[in-house]
N, C-alpha and C positions, 0 to 999 in steps of 0.2 A: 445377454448378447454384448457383443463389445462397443456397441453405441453408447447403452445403458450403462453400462460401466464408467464410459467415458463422460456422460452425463452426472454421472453420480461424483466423479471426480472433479469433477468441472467446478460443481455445488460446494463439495468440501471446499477447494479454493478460495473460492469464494467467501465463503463463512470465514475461513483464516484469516486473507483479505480484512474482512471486514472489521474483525475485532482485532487486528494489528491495528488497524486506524483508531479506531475510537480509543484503545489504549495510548497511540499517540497523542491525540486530542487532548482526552483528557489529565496527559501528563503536561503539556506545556501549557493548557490552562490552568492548573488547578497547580500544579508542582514550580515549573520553570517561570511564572510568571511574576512570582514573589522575590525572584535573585536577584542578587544587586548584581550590576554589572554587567545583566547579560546583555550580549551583543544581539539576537535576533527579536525581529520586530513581530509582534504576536498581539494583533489587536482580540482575537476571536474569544469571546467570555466564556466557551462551551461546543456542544457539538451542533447547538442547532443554527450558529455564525461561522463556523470553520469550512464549510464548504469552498472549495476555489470560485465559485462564482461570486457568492457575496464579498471571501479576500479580495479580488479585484474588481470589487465594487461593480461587475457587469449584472446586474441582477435587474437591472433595468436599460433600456438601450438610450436613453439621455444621459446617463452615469457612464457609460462603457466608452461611449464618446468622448465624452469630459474626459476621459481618464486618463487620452492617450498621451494630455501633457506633462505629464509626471514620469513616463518613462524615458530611461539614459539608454542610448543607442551606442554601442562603440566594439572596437574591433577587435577579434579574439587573437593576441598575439601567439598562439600557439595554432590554433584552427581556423583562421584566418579569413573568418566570416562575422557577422553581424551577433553581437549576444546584447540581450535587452535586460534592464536591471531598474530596479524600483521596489521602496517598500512594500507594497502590495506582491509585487512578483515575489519577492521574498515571503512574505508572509505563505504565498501558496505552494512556492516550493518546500517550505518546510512543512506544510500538511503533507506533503505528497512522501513525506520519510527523506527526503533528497541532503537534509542536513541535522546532525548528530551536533549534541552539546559544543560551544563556544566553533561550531565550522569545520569540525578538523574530518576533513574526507578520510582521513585512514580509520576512522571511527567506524563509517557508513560503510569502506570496501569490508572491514573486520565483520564487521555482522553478515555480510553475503556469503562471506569464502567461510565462516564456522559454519555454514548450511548446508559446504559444498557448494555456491553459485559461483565460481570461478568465474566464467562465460558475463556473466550480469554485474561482476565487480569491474572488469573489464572494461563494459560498455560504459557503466556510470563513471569512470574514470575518465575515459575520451569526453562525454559529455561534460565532463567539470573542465575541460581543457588539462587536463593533467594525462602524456600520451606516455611519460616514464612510471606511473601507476598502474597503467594500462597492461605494460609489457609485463611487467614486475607480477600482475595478478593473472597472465598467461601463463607465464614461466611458473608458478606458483601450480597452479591448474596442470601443467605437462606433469609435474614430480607427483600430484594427488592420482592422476592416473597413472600414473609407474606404478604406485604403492599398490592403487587398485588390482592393476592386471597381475600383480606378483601374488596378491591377495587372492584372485580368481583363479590361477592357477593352482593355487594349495586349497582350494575350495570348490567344489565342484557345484554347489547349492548355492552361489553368489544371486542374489535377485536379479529379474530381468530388467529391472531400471535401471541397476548400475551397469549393464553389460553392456552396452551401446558406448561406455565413457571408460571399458577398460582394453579396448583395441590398441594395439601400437600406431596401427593409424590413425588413429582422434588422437595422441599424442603427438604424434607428427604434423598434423592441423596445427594444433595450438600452436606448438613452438614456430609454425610458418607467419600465423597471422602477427605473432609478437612481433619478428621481423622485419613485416610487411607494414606495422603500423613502426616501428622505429624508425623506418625507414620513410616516412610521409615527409614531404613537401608539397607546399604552394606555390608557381613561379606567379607574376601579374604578364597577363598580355599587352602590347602597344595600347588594346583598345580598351585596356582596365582591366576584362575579367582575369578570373583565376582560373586556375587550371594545375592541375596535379602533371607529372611527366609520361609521356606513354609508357615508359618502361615499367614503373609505378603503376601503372592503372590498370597493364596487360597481368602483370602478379596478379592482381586482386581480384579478376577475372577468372584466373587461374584456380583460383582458389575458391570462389565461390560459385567452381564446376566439381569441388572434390564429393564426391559422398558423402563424408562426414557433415560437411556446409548443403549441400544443395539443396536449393526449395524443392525440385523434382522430385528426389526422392521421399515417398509418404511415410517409408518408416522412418525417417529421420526428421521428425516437427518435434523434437525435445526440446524447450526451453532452453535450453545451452545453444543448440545448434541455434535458435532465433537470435540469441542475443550475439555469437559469432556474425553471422550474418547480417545484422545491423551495424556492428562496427564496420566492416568493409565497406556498406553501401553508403553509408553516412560519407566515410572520409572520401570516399567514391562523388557523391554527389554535394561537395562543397562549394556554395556558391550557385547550384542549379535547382532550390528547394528541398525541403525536408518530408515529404509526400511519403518517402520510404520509411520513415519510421511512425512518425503520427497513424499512420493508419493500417501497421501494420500490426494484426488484434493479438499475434504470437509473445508481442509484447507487454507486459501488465500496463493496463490503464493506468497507475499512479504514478508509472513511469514515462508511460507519452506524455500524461496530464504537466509532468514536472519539464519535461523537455518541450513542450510547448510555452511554457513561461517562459523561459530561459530564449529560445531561439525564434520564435515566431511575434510580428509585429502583431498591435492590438486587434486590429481586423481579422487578422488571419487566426488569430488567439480564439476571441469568439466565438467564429464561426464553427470553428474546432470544439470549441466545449459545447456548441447548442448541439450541434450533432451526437457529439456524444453522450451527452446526456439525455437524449430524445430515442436514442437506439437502446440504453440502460431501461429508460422507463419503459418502451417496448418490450423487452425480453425479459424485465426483472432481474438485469444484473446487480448486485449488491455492489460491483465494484465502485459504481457511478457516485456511491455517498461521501467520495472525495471530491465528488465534484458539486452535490447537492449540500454537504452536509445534513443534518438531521430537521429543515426548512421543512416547508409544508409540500417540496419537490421532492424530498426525501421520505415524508410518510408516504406521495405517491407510490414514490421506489420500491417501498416496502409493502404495499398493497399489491401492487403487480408482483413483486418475490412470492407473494404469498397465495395469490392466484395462480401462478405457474407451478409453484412446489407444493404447494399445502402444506408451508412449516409456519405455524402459527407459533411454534416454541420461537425461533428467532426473530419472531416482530415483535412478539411478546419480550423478549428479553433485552432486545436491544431501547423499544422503545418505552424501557422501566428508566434506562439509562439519563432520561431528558425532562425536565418540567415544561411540560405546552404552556403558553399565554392562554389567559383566558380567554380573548376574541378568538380562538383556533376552534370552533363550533364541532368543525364537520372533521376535523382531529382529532380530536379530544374524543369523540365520540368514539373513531375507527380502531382507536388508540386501547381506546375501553372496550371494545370489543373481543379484541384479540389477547388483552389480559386476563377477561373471565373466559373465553375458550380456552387458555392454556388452563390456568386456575381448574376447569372443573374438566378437562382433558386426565390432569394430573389425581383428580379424586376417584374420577371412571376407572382410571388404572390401581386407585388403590394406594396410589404414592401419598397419602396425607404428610408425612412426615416432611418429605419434598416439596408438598404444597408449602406446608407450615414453614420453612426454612427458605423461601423464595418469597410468600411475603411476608416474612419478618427483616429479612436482606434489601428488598426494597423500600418498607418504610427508614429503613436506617440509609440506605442510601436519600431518601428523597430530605430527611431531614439535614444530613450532611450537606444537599446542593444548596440548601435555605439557608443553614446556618455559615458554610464556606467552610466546614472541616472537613474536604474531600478526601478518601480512600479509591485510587483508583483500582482498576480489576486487576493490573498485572502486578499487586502481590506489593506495589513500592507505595509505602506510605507518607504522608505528611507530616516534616518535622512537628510535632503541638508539644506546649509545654502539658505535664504532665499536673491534674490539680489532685490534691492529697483528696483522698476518700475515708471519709468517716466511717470509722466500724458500726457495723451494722449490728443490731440489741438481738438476740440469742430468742427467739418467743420458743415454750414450749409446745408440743402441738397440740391443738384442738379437739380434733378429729379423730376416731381412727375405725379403719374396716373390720367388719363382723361377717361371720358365717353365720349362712340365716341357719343352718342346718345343727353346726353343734357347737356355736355360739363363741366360736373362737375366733382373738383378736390381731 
């Protein structure tokens, strides 16, 4: 049915999700933390410190307190609201993926728009205060679906996932909200606040009644259209809370998680991440280990994933990823559980070979975290010098196989 489908999709995400992060993680722990020079602050030693709650030291509520005097408050001269800054916030905005080597944002929209996220470079663009990235990754996005619809036309077999983004009207969308955001100002009122110009704010109204934007319409919840529709309500509601995007779930969690750093005060920051990570551990979203890291709030995470889906393969695998402390009792156990379920899961079917090459990969992973010569999974390896190998002495063999039957060798 199309629930199940939608569920089963849901899952894949998720997993993708999950293991982009932990490839993050353990590329600026293990890769970026060794470079001279680098500019971001990255205390996290692994995955099971990287979670945004322990980055911002809220992991206890006498800490999360203390904390709030370390953050700088000052005023976005491009968006002309409140942005909060601090190592910690830094630290968690950069789990969240929100910044690519030495900062540079064309780095981070590049990686969206080679996916095709046109929509989502967009949005992270306005949220970094940058409103000529913004336009630039719109106008960018109009010409991909020009190419599209010319594409669908010479193609009658075009997938139904592109087919909603090769209309001449969702090119007409885009190129409107480009406009629409070029066109943003803040005047101040006598009595302080801000306020955009009604001619300004009736557009965006306008437009986020067109079809291709509207929340009303059920066939149109495409991730494009959500991240369309956050940029309007965002510059829409500047200065009157951020309520519309925080919580609205059409958005990936690493992306609220990040834009909650960034624009919401400690209290309100909080309260934000205990909810959402109290609603992860309910449902067993894997998204939330951005916000858990791999803590013992994060085995929970992954005991609830694994009660909800019964995929022991991805507890198993991810938590091959992590060395527990030995006081982790009731870890360590749940831990070992789920690796000899996969292990003799993998023999039932006969996979020996797959056994054998899973734990042979993780004891070379677990000796790599001890000894500090990490390999992370996406394929990028760690400068090591390279130490000469002695040739190895030639033995003749031993042994050799016989036929019991006509004695041949």
């Amino acid at each position: 049915s199309d629930d199940d489908f939608s569920e089963t999709l849901r899952n894949l995400e998720q997993l993708l999700h999950s293991w982009r992060w932990i490839a993050l993680i353990e590329y600026l722990s293990y890769e970026q933390k060794g470079e001279e020079n680098s500019e971001e602050f990255w205390p996290a030693k692994g995955l099971i410190d990287a979670g945004v709650m322990k980055l911002l030291r809220m992991t206890s509520r006498e800490a999360a307190d203390n904390g709030s005097s370390s953050d700088n408050k000052s005023k976005s001269v491009t968006l002309f609201c409140d942005v909060y800054d601090s190592p910690p916030r830094k630290a968690a905005i950069n789990a969240c993926g929100w910044v690519k080597k030495y900062g540079v944002l064309r780095n981070l929209l590049d990686q969206c728009e080679s996916s095709g996220e046109f929509e989502r470079s967009a949005a992270l663009a306005v949220w970094h205060g940058d409103l000529g990235e913004c336009v630039a990754a719109l106008q960018r996005g109009a010409e991909d679906v020009k190419a599209l619809f010319e594409e669908r036309n010479d193609d009658d077999d075009i997938s139904e996932i592109n087919a909603g983004r090769t209309t001449e009207s969702y090119r007409e969308t885009l190129s409107l909200i480009a406009m629409c955001v070029a066109g943003f100002n803040v005047t101040t009122e006598s009595d302080g606040t801000m306020k955009t110009s009604n001619i300004w704010s009736s557009a965006c109204e306008g437009l986020l009644r067109r079809p291709d934007v509207s929340e009303t319409n059920k066939t149109n919840q495409s991730s494009g259209a959500v991240y369309l529709r956050a940029i309007l309500l965002f510059l829409q509601n500047i200065g009157k809370g951020f309520e519309c995007i925080i919580l609205n779930e059409g958005i990936l969690l690493a992306d609220r998680v990040a834009f909650a750093c960034k624009f919401l005060p400690r209290k309100e920051l909080r309260s934000f991440l205990d909810a959402s990570m109290r609603k992860c551990l309910k449902y067993g979203d894997l998204d939330g280990l951005v916000i858990t890291g791999l803590d013992k709030r994060g085995i929970a995470l992954l005991q609830s994933y694994v009660d909800r889906h019964a995929d022991v393969q991805t507890a198993a695998l991810i938590s091959s990823r992590i060395i527990l402390p030995n006081e982790w009792n009731t870890e360590r156990k749940v831990c070992h559980e789920w690796l000899e379920s996969y292990r003799m899961l993998l023999n039932n079917l006969q996979m020996w070979t797959s056994r054998a090459t899973f734990d042979c990969a993780r004891c070379e992973h677990i000796r790599n975290l001890k000894s500090g010569a990490f390999n992370p999974p996406s394929g990028r390896r760690v400068a090591t010098k390279k130490q000469p190998v002695a040739p190895q002495p030639n033995f003749p063999p031993q042994l050799w196989a016989r036929c019991n039957y006509c004695n041949a060798s």
